[in-house]
C-alpha positions as CSV (number, residue, x, y, z in Angstrom):
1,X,-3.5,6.1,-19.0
2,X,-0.5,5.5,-16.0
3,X,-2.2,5.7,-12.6
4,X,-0.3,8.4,-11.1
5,X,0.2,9.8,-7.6
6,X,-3.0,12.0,-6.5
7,X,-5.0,9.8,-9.0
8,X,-8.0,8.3,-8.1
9,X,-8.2,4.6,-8.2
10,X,-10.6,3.0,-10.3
11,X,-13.7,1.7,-9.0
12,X,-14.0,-1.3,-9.9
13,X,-15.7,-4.8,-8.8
14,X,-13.5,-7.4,-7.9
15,X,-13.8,-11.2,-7.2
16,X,-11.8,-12.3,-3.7
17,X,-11.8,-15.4,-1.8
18,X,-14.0,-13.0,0.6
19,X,-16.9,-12.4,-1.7
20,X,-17.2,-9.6,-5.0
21,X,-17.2,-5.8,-4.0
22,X,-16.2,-2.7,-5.8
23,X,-12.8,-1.4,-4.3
24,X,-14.5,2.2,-3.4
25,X,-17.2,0.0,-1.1
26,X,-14.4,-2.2,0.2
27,X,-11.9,0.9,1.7
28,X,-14.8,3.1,2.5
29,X,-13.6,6.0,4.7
30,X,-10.6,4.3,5.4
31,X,-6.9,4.0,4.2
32,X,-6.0,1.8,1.7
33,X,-3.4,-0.7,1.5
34,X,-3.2,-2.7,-2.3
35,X,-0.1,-5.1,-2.4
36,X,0.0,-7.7,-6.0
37,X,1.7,-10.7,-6.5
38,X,2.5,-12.2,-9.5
39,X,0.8,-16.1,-8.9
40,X,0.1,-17.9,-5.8
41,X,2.5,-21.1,-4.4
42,X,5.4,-18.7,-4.5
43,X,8.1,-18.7,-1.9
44,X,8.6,-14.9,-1.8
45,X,5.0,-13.8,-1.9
46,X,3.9,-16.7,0.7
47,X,6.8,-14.8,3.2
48,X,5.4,-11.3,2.1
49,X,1.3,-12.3,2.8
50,X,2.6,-13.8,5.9
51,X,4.0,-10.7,6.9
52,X,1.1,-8.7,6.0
53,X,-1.1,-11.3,8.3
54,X,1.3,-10.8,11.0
55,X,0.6,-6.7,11.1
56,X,-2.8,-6.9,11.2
57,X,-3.3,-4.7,14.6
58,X,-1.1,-2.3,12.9
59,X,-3.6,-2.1,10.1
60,X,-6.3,-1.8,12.9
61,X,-4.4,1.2,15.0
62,X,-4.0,3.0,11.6
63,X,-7.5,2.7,10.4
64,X,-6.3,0.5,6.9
65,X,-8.1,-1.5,5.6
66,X,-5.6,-4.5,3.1
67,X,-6.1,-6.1,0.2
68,X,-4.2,-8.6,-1.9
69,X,-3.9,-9.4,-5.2
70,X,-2.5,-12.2,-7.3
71,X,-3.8,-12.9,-10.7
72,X,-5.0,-16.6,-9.8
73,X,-8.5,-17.7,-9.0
74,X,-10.3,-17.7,-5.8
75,X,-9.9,-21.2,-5.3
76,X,-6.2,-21.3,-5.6
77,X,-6.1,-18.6,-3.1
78,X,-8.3,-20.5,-1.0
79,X,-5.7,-22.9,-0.3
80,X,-2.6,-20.7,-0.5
81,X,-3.9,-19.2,2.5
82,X,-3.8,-22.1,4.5
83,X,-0.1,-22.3,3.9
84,X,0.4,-18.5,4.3
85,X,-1.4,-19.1,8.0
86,X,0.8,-21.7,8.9
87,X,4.2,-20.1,7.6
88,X,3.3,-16.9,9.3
89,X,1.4,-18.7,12.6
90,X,-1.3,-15.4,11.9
91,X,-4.4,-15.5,10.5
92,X,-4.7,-13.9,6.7
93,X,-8.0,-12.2,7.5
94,X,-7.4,-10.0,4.5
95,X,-9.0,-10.6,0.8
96,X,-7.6,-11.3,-2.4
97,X,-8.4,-10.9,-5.8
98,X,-8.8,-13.1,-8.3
99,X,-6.9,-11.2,-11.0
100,X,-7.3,-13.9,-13.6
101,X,-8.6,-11.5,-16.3
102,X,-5.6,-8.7,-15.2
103,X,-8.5,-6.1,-14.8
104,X,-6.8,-4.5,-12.0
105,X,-3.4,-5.1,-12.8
106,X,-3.9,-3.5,-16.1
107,X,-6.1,-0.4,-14.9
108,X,-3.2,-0.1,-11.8
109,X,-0.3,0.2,-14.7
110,X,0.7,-3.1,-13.9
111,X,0.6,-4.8,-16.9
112,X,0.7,-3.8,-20.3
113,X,-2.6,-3.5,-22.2
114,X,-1.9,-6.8,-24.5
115,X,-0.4,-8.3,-21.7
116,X,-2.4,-12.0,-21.2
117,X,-2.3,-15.2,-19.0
118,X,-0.6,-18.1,-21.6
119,X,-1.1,-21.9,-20.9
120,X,1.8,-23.1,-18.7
121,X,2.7,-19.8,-17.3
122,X,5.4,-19.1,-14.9
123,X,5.6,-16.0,-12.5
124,X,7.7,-14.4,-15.0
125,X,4.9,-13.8,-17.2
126,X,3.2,-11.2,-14.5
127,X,6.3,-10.1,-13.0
128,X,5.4,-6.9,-12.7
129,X,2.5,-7.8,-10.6
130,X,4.8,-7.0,-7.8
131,X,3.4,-3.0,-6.3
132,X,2.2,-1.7,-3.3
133,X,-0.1,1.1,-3.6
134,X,-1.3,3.1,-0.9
135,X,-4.7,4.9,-0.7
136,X,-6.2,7.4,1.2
137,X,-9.7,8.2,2.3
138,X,-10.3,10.5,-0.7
139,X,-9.8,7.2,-2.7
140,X,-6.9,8.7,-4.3
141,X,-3.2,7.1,-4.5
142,X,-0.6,8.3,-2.1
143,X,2.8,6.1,-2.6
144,X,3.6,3.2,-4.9
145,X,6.4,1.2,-4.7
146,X,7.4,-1.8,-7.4
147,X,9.8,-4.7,-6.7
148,X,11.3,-7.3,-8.5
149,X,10.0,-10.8,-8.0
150,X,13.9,-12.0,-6.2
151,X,13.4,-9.6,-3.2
152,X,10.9,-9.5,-0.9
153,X,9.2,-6.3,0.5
154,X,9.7,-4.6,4.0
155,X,6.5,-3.9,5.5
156,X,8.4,-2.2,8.3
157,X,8.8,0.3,5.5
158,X,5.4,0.3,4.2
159,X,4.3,1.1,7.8
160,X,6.7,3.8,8.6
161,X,5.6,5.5,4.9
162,X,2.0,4.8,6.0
163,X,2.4,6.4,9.2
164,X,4.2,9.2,7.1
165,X,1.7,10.0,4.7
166,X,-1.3,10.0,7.3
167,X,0.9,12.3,9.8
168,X,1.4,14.7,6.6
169,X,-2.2,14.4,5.1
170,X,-4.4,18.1,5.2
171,X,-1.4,19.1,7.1
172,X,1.6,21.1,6.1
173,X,4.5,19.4,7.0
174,X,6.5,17.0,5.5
175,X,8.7,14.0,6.9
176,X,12.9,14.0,6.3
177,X,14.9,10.8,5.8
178,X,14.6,7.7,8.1
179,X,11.8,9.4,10.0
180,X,9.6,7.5,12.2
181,X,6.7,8.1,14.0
182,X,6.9,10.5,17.2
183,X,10.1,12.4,15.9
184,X,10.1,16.0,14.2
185,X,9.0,17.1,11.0
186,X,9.6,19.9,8.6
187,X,7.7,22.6,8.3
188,X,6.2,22.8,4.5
189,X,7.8,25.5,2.9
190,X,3.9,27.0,1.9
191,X,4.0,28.6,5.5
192,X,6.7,31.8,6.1
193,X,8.4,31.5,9.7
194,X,5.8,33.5,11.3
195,X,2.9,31.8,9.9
196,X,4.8,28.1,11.1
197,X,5.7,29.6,14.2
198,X,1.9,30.1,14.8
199,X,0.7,27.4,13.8
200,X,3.4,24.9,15.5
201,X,4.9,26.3,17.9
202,X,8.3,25.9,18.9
203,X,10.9,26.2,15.2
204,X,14.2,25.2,15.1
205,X,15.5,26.7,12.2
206,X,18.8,24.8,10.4
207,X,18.5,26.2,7.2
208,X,16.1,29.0,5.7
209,X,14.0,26.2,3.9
210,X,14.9,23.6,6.9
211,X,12.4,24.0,9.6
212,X,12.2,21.9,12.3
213,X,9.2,21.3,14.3
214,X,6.9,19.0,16.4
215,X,4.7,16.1,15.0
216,X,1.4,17.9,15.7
217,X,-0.5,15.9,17.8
């Protein structure tokens, strides 16, 4: 079965360069950040773990805990990590799994089911491997995002949705286009004008189903 928004993730136990631990033990009561790569030594990924190592007091501030995949083994990413340190001058304080049986790229809808690891691979072979997922307390998945291997992800973006989906999370409102952090949000159309006006406040009205408001605090 396709892992699907709202689903839970699976629980299952991992091998990292930081020890074994089942993913529910490893996020705990925290948000969840799960971004793949496709095989280590590559240009693109080394830029995008150096980026992730760079935001790491962003994770903190937003309670998220990280976690890297790449379907190589521990000791490969062992030393990968020393050259995503010195590319991105930050440490990688962050684990990564040792996907080299596809587990958790197959059970994340990453793979296909027959899909295997041949002699002499290339990153084309796991292509796909290329997702961020993100995860809420409830253990449940909030956002995906896949990109191809020849363009790197923004994690300015995957902040900004983070910051989006824990704003919005219990609470009903929702976040327009381009928004970032500290700027109105819409009312969720499950409250009538009177019920938003109580509960927010202040309601400026642009169209009947187009209710602007303040981020709650």
């Amino acid at each position: 079965m396709a892992l699907r928004i709202n689903d839970a993730i699976p629980n299952l136990t991992v091998e990292t360069d930081m020890g074994s631990f089942a993913l529910h033990d490893y996020f705990g009561d925290s948000w969840g950040i799960i971004f793949s790569h496709p095989k280590d030594f590559t240009p693109v990924c080394t830029t995008e773990f150096g980026a992730v190592a760079q935001l790491a007091d962003e994770w903190d501030k937003r309670g998220t805990k990280v976690l890297g995949v790449s379907v190589d083994a521990v000791a490969e990413h062992k030393q990968w990590k020393a050259d995503i340190e010195g590319h991105a001058s930050a440490k990688a304080g962050f684990p990564i799994v040792a996907d080299t049986d596809l587990e958790l790229s197959k059970a994340f809808d990453m793979l296909p089911a027959e899909a295997y690891l041949p002699d002499g691979r290339t990153p084309a072979d796991t292509a796909s491997v290329r997702s961020v997922f993100i995860i809420s307390p409830d253990k449940k998945v909030q956002l995906m995002m896949t990109y191809p291997m020849s363009v790197g992800r923004n994690f300015a973006e995957v902040l900004r949705a983070l910051d989006g989906l824990q704003a919005t999370y219990g609470t009903p409102i929702a976040t327009p286009a381009n928004w970032e952090k500290g700027q109105d949000v819409i009312a969720a159309l499950s409250l009538d004008d009177t019920q938003a006006k109580e509960k927010f406040g202040d309601m400026r009205v642009e169209l009947p189903y187009l209710r602007w408001v303040k981020e709650p605090g």
